[in-house]
C-alpha positions in Angstrom: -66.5 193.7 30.3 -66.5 190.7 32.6 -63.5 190.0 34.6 -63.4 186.8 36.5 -62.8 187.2 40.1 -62.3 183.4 40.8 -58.8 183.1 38.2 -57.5 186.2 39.6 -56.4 184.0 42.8 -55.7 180.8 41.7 -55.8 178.2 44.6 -53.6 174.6 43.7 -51.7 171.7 45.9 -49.0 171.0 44.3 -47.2 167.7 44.8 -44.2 166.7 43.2 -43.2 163.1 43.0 -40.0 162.7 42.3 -37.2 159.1 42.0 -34.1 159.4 43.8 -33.3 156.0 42.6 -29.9 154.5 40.8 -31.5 154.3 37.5 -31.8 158.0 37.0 -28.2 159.3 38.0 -26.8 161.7 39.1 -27.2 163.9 36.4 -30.6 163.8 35.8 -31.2 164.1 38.7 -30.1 167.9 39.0 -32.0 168.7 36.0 -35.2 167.3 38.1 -34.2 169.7 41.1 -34.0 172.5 38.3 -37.4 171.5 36.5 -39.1 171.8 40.1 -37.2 175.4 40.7 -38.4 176.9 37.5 -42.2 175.1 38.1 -42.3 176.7 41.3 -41.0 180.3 41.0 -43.7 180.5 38.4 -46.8 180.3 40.7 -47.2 183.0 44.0 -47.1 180.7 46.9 -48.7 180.8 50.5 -51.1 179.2 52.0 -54.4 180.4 50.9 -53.3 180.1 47.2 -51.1 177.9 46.0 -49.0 175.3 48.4 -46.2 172.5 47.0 -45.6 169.4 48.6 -42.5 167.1 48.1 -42.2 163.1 47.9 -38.7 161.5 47.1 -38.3 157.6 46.5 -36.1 155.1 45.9 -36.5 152.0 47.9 -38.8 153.6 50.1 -40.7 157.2 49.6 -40.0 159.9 52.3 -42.5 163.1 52.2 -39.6 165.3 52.2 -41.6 168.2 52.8 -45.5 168.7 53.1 -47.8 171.1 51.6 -47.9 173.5 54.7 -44.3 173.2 55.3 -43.3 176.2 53.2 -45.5 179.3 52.5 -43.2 181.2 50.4 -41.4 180.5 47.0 -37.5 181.2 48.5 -38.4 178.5 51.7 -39.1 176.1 48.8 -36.1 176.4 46.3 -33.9 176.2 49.3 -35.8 172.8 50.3 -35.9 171.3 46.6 -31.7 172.6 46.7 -31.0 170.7 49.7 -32.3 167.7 48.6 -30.2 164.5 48.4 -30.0 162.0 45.8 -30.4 158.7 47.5 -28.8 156.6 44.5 -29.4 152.9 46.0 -31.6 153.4 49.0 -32.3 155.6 51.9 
């Protein structure tokens, strides 16, 4: 039986991309916030495996937090939780 060493560890950058802008509300927005929470507690984060990265835009784009920011999966959901929704603009 062969297992494969290499999958055992998966190694990913994950960023997310995500508008803050009028057109998607409020609303949607939160479900975005909760789409990124789940995606995230799925994978084992640090920094030799898989690391998650975070752009917001609306007028402008603001890296809200980069992928050696956070190491851990609780640091993350807290960031994604904090997260504003800019509406109109920065």
């Amino acid at each position: 039986m062969c297992v494969c060493v290499v999958c055992s560890s998966p190694k990913a950058d994950v960023v997310f991309i995500i508008d803050s802008s009028g057109s998607i509300r409020i609303s949607n927005f939160a479900k975005v916030k909760s789409f990124i929470r789940n995606v995230v507690s799925s994978f084992e984060l640090s920094n030799s495996t898989v690391r998650v990265g975070l752009v917001q835009f609306s007028d402008l784009a603001v890296v809200e937090f980069d992928l050696l920011t956070y190491s851990n999966t609780d640091d993350v959901v807290s960031a994604v939780d904090a997260l504003l929704y800019f509406d109109s603009g920065i």
